[in-house]
N, C-alpha and C positions, 0 to 999 in steps of 0.2 A: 849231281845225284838228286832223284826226285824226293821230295816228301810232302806228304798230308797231314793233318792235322784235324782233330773232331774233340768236339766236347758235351757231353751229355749229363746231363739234369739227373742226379740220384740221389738221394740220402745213403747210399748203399757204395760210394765209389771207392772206400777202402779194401771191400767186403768183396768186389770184385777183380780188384784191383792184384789183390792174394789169390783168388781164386784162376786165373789166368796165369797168371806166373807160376801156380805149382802145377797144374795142369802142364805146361811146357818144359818145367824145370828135370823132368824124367828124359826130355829130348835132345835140352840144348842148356849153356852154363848160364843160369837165370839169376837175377842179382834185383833183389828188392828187401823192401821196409811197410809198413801200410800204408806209409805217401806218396813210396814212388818205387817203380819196377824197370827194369831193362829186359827185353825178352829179342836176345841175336837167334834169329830164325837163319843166318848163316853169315857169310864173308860180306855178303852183300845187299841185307835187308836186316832189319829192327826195328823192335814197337817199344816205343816209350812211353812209361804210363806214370800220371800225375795224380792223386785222389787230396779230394779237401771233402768239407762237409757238407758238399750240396752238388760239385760233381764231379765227373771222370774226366779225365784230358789222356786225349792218346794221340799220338804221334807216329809217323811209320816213313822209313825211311829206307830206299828200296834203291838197285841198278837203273831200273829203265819204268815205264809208265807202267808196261803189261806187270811185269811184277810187283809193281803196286799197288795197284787194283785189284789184282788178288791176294797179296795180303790182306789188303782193306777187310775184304770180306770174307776171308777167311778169320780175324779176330774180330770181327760182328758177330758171326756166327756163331760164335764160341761165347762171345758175351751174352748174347742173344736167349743161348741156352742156360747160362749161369742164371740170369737173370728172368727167369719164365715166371714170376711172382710180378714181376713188374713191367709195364708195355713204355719200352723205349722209346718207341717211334721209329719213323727215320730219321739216319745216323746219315748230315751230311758232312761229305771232309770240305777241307780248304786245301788246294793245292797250293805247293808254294818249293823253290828249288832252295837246295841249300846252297851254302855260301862258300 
């Protein structure tokens, strides 16, 4: 199974961290704390997310590449927006398979 990995620079990474997760949590059974979230976008893809006090770590774990990728950027996008106060940058992953 594929997965990525990215981490981004923020004083804010709790702050979205919540905001992502209740955003999904109407969708899918979403399970978090303000340092860490699970968000199962279904049987076969999930974003894990890490917050400390300087940044965000997320993690996405998906069936096959294509569905990767778009998850990827589909919970950019979504942060992207939460985040409109502060300019991210780009957000790159690390590809890496799981074990």
């Amino acid at each position: 199974m594929p997965a990525s990995h990215a981490v981004i620079p923020t004083a804010s990474a709790s702050r979205y961290l919540q905001q992502l997760c209740k955003h999904w949590s109407h969708k899918f059974a979403v399970a978090f704390t303000p340092e860490h979230g699970v968000i199962p976008f279904g049987a076969t893809r999930r974003c894990i997310l890490d917050a400390s006090a300087t940044e965000l770590s997320l993690k996405i774990e998906a069936a096959d590449d294509a569905t990767l990728e778009r998850t990827q950027g589909v919970v950019i996008d979504h942060l992207k927006r939460f985040a409109f106060r502060e300019a991210l940058g780009d957000v790159k992953w690390t590809k890496a398979a799981l074990a």
